[in-house]
C-alpha positions, 0 to 999 in steps of 0.5 A: 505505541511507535510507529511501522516504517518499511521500505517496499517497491511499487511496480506498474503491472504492465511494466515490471522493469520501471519500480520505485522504493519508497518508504511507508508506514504499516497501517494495520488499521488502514485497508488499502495501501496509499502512494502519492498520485505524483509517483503513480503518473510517473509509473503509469499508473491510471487511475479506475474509479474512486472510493470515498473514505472516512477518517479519524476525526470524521472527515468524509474525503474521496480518493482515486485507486488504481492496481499496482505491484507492490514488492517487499523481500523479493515478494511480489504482489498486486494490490489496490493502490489509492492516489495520495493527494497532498497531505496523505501519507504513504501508508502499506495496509491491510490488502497489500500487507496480506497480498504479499504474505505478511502480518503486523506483529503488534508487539514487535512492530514488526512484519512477519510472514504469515503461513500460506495455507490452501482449503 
């Protein structure tokens, strides 16, 4: 199965006008977004807390997050964001996939927009 690359913009809450595009994998199995810590300080980002993760292979690791704005086809939302370290990938998951109004289609490997319903 090939892989899902966009290209999505990562804003600062509190400062819309400073955005980065950069690209990503769409990881429907991963549920937080991850950018690299680099481009986060450059957006003034800071980091809230931290949460610890469990990969593939078993490795226990530990990553800061932070809130960002994450922009996709004139689609804006906030979502958590993890500080990659070096080695991490950037990776769109699940949260920000859903806080922007979007699906995997995992036949198509592409991005659908998913119909907002209220109730």
């Amino acid at each position: 199965m090939g892989m899902t690359y966009i290209t999505a913009g990562v804003m600062n809450a509190s400062n819309l006008k400073q955005q980065l595009q950069m690209d990503f994998i769409v990881d429907s199995g991963a549920l937080y977004s991850v950018v690299p810590r680099a481009i986060l300080k450059r957006l003034g980002i800071k980091a809230r807390g931290s949460k610890s993760f469990i990969l593939a292979d078993g490795t226990k690791i530990v990553r800061k997050y932070g809130h960002a704005i994450f922009s996709f086809q004139g689609t804006e939302a906030a979502s958590p964001v993890m500080f990659g370290e070096e080695g991490d990938t950037p990776l769109l998951g699940i949260v920000s996939l859903e806080a922007l109004g979007y699906i995997l289609d995992p036949l198509r490997r592409e991005l659908r927009p998913v119909p907002m319903m209220l109730g």
